[in-house]
C-alpha positions as CSV (number, residue, x, y, z in Angstrom):
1,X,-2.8,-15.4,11.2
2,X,-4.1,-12.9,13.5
3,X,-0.4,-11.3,13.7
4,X,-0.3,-10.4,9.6
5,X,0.1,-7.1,9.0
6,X,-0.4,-5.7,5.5
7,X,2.6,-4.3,3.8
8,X,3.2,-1.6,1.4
9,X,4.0,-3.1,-1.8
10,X,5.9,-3.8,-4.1
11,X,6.6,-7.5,-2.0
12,X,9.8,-7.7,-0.8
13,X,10.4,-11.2,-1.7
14,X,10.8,-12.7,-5.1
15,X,7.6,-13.7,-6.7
16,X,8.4,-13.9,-10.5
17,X,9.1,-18.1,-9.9
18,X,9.8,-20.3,-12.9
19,X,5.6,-21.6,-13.3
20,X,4.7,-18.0,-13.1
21,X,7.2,-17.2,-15.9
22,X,5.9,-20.1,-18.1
23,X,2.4,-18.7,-17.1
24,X,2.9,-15.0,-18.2
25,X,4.3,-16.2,-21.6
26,X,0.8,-18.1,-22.2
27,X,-1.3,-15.6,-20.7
28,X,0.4,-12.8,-22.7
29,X,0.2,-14.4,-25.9
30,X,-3.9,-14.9,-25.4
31,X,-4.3,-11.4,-24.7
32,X,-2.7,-10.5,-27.9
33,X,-4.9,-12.4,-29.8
34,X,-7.6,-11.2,-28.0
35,X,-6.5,-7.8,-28.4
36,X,-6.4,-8.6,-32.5
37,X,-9.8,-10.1,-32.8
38,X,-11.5,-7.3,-30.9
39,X,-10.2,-5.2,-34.1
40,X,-12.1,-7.3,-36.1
41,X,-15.5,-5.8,-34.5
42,X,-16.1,-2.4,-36.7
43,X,-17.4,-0.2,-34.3
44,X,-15.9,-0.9,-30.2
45,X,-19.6,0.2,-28.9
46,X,-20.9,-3.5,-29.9
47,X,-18.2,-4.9,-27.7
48,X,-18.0,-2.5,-24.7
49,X,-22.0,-2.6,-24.7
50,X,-22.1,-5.9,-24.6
51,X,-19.6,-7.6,-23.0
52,X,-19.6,-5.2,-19.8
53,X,-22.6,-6.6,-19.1
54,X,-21.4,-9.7,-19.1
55,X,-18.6,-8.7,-17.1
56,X,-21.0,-7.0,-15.0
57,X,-23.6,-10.1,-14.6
58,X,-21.1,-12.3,-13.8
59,X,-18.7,-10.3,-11.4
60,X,-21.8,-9.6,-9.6
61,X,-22.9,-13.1,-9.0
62,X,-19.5,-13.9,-7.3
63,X,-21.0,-11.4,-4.1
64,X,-24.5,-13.2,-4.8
65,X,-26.1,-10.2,-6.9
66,X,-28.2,-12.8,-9.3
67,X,-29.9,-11.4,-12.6
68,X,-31.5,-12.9,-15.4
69,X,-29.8,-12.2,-19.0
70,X,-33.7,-11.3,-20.2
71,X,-34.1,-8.7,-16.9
72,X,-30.6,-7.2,-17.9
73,X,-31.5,-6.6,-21.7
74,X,-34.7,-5.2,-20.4
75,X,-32.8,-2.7,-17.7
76,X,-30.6,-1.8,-20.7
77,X,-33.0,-0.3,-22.7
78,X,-34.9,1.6,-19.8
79,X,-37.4,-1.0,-18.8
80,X,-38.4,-1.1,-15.7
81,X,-38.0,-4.8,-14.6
82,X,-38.2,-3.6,-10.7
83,X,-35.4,-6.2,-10.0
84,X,-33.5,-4.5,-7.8
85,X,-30.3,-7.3,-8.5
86,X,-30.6,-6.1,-11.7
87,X,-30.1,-2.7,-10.9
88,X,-27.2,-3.1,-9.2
89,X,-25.9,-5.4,-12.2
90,X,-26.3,-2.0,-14.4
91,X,-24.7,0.0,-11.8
92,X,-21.7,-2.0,-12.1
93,X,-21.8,-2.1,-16.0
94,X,-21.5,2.2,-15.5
95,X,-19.1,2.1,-13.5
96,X,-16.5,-0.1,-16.1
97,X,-17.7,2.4,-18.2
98,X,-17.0,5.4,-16.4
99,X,-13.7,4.0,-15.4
100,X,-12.9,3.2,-18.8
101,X,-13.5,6.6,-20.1
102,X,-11.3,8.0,-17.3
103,X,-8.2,5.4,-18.0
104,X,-8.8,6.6,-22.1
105,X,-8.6,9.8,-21.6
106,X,-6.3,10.2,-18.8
107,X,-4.0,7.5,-19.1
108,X,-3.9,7.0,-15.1
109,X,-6.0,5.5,-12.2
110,X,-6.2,7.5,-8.9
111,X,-7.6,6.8,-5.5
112,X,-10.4,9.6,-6.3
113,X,-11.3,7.9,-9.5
114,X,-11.8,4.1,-7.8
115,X,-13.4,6.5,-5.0
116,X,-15.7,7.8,-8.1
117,X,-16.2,3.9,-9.6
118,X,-17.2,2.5,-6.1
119,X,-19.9,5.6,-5.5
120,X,-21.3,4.6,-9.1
121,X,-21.6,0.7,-8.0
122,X,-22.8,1.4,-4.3
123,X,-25.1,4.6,-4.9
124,X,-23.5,6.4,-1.8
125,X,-20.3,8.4,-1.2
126,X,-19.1,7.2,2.0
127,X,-15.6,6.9,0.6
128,X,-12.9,4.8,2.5
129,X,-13.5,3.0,5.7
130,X,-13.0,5.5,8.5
131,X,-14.9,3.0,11.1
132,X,-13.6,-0.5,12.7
133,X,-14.8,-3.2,12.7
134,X,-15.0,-4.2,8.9
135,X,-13.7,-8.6,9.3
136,X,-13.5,-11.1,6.2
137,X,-15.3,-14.5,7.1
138,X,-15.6,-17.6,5.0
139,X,-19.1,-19.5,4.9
140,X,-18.9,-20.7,8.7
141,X,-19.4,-17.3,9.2
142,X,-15.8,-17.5,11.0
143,X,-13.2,-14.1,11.1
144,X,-10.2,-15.6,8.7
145,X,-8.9,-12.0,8.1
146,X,-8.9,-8.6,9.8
147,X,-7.9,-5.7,7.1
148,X,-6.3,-2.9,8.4
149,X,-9.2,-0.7,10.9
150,X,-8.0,2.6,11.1
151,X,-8.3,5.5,8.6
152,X,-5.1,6.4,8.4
153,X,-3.6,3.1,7.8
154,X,-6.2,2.6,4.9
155,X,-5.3,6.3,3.6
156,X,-2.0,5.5,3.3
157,X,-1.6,1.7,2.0
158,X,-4.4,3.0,-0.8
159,X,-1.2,5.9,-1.7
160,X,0.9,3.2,-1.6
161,X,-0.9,0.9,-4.2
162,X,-2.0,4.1,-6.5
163,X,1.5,4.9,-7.1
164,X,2.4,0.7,-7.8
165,X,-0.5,1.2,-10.2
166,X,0.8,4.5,-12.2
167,X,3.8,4.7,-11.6
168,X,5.7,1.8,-14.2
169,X,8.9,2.7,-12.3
170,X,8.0,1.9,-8.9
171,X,8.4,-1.9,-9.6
172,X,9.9,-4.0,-12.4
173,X,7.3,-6.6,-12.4
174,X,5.3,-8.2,-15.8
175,X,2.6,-6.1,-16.0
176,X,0.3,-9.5,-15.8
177,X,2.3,-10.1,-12.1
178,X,1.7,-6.5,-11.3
179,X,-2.1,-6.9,-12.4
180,X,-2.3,-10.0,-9.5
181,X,-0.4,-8.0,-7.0
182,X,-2.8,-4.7,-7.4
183,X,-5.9,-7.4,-7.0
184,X,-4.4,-9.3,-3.8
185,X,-3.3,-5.6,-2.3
186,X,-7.0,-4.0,-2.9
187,X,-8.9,-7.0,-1.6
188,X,-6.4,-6.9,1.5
189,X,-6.7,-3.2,2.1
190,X,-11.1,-4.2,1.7
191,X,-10.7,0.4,1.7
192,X,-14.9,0.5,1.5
193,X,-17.5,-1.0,3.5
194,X,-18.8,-2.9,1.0
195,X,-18.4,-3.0,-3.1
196,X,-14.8,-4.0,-2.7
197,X,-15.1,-7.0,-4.7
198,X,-16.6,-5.7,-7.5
199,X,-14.5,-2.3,-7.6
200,X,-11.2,-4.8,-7.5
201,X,-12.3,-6.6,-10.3
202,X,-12.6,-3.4,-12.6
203,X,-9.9,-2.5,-11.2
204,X,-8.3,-5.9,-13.0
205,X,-9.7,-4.7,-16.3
206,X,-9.3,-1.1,-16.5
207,X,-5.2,-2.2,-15.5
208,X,-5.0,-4.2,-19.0
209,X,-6.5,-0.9,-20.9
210,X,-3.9,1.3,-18.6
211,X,-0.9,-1.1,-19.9
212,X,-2.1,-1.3,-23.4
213,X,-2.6,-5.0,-23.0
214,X,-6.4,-4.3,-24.1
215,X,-7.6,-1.4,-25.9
216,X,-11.5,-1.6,-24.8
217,X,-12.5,-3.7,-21.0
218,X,-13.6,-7.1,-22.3
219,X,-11.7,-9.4,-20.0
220,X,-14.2,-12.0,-19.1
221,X,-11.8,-12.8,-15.5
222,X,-15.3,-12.4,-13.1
223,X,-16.6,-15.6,-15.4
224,X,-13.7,-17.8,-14.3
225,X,-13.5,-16.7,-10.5
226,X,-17.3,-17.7,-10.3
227,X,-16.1,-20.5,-11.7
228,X,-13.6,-21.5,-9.5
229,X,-14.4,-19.6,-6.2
230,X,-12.9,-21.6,-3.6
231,X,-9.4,-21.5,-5.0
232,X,-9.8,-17.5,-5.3
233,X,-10.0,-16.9,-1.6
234,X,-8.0,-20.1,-0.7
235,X,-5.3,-18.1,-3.2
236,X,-5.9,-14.9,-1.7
237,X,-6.0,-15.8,1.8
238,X,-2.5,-18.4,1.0
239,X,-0.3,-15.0,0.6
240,X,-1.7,-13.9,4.2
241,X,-1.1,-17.1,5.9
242,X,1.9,-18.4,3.9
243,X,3.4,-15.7,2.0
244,X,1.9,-17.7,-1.0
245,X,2.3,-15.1,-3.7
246,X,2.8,-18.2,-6.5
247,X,-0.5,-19.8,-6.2
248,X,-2.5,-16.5,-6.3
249,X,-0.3,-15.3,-9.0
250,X,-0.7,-18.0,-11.3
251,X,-4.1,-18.6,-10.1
252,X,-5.3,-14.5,-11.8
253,X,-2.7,-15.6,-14.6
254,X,-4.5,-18.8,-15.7
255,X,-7.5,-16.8,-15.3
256,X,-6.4,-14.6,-17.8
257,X,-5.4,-17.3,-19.9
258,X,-8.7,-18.8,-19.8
259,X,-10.9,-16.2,-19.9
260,X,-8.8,-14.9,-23.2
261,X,-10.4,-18.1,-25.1
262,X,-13.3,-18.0,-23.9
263,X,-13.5,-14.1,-24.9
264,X,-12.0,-14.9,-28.8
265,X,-14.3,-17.5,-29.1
266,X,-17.5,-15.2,-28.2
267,X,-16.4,-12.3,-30.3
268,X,-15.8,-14.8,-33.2
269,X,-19.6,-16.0,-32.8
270,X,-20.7,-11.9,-32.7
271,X,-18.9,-11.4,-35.5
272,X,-20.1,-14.3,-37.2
273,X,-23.6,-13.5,-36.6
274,X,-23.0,-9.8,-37.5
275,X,-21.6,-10.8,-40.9
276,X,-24.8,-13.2,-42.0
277,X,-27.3,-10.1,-40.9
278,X,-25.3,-7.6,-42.9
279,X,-25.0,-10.0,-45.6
280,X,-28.7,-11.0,-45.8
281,X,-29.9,-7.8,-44.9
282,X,-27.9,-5.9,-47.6
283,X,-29.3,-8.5,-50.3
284,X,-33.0,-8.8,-49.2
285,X,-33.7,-5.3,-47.9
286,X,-31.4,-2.9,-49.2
287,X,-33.9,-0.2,-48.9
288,X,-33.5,-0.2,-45.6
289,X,-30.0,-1.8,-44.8
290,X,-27.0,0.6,-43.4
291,X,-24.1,0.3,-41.3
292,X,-25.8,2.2,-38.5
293,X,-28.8,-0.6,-38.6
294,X,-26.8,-3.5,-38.2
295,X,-24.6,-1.7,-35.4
296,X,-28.5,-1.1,-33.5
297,X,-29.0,-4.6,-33.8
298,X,-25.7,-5.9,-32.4
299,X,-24.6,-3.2,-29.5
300,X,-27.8,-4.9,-27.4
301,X,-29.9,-7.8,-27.8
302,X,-32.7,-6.0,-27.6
303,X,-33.7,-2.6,-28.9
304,X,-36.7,-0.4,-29.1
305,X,-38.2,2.2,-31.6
306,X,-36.5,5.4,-29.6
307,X,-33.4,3.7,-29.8
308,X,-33.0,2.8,-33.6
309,X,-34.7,6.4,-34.3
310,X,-31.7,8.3,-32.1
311,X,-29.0,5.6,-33.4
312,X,-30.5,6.2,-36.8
313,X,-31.5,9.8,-37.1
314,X,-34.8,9.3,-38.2
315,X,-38.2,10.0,-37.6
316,X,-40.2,7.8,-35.3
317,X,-42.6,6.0,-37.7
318,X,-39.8,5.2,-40.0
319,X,-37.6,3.4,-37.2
320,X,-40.9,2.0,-36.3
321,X,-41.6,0.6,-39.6
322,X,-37.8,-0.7,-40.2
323,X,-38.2,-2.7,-37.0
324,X,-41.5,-4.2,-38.4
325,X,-39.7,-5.2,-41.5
326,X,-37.2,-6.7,-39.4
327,X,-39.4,-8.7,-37.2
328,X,-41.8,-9.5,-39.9
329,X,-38.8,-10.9,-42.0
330,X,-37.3,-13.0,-39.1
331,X,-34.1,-11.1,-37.8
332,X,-35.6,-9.8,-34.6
333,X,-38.7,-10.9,-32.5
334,X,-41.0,-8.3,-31.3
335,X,-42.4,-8.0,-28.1
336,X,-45.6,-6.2,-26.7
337,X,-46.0,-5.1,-23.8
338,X,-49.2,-3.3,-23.2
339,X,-48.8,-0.2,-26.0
340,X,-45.6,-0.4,-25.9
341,X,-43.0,-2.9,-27.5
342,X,-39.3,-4.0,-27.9
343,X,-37.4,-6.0,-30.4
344,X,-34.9,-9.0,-29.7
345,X,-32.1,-10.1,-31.7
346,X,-32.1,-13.8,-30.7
347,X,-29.1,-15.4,-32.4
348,X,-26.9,-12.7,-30.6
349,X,-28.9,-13.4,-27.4
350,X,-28.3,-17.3,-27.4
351,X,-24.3,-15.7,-28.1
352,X,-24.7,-14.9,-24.6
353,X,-27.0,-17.4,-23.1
354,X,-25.7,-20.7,-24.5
């Protein structure tokens, strides 16, 4: 173990086996699915509000960054819950965001723009590892790997994987392979002192937008990792030890799989909740029902009277006084909070929290 050296990719051994074949085909065909019901959300902000903060909450936990859903609604909508877990929760959730906009936009993912996602998650700018000394150890606090020390090395296995990640010629892997190979390569090369974990895993995400395999980041892959932890690094550490590409492979690919389902199944129960408020609202309160309203309720749990005014364009005392209505009529519960107050939509909280 202590003689593995990291190599350039792609691998130079076959790793497209006959169970990570039968894998791809399942895990391709539940992205697509996903891919369709997202469509059947109206406006994209409900989702990418929403579920990178779930993303974020949960890839977080996996390094021990705990939150509460209630804390991170609160953060959301500027108040101060002085948790500083939370804080870094949001941090993450900006930098999907920021990466997202950049893989839109751009079409491509550069060292300088993971560079730019890590100094978003981290709040610094020390950049890639120029110091040794930076060891992987498992809970007996025992070394199990060294990633490369020096500067150099890191600068130019980090080339190396940016041009596996652009360029589609480099390598004719599935995209879904390449996705698990980009993860295990990242985590290997561990490029900053700390945030690698986190930064890899939108890395995962913002590789599905970059390949048109999602349109908008909802993968829900931190969720299953959590989930099953000890098989992640056993998975990981099994290509170091044992040229084990296989079981990490179809380890990220059954993630996929799973966290596909899970994803339909919680954009289904949005959407479902979404269509009885517009329904009911539109009937009983048509004065102050509009598509705008209902996408206020729905792109956050919880919203506040600045935020339906701005989302709304309208003055202060009539978002007030729709909110009211609202609250009084039993769609959102209001909460005070010395002069101030905010407004929860609990069905699509107990989405999230069931």
């Amino acid at each position: 173990m202590n003689d593995f050296i990291l190599q350039p990719l792609p691998p130079q051994t076959e790793i497209e086996t006959t169970k990570v074949l039968k894998q791809l085909s399942k895990a391709h065909r539940y992205l697509a699915e996903l891919k369709g019901t997202v469509k059947t959300i109206p406006n994209e902000n409900i989702l990418i509000n929403t579920l990178t903060l779930q993303e974020a909450k949960d890839s977080s936990e996996i390094e021990n960054i705990v939150t509460t859903h209630d804390d991170l609604f609160k953060e959301n909508i500027l108040i101060d819950t002085h948790n500083p877990a939370t804080k870094e929760v949001i941090n993450y959730a900006q930098g999907l965001k920021h990466g997202f906009e950049i893989v839109r936009n751009k079409k491509f993912l550069l060292n300088r723009h993971i560079i730019a996602i890590q100094e978003i998650l981290e709040e610094n700018k020390a950049g890639f590892r120029t110091q040794a000394g930076t060891t992987l150890k498992n809970q007996k606090n025992e070394i199990v790997y060294t990633p490369p020390q020096h500067s150099d090395e890191i600068k130019k296995l980090m080339a190396n994987l940016e041009k596996f990640i652009n360029d589609n010629d480099f390598s004719d892997l599935d995209p879904l392979t390449k996705m698990a190979v980009i993860h295990y390569q990242f985590e290997s090369i561990h490029p900053f002192y700390d945030g690698n974990g986190r930064t890899g895993r939108i890395i995962n995400i913002l590789y599905l937008v970059l390949q048109g395999l999602l349109d908008i980041p909802v993968l829900y892959l931190s969720r299953y990792i959590t989930q099953n932890k000890t098989d992640y690094y056993k998975a990981l550490q099994g290509v170091r030890t044992h040229n084990d590409w296989e079981t990490m492979i179809l380890y990220l690919l059954k993630g996929v799989e799973v966290t596909a389902e899970q994803t339909i199944g919680l954009i289904t129960d949005i959407k479902n909740v979404m269509q009885d408020y517009k329904t009911r609202i539109r009937t009983e309160l048509p004065k102050i029902y509009s598509q705008d309203l209902i996408n206020n309720l729905f792109k956050n749990p919880y919203t506040k009277i600045e935020f339906l005014q701005n989302d709304l364009k309208v003055s202060y005392l009539t978002a007030r006084k729709y909110l009211e209505i609202l609250a009084e009529k039993g769609y959102l519960f209001k909460v005070q909070i010395g002069k101030s107050s905010y407004y929860i939509n609990e069905p699509l909280l107990n989405v999230f929290t069931k």
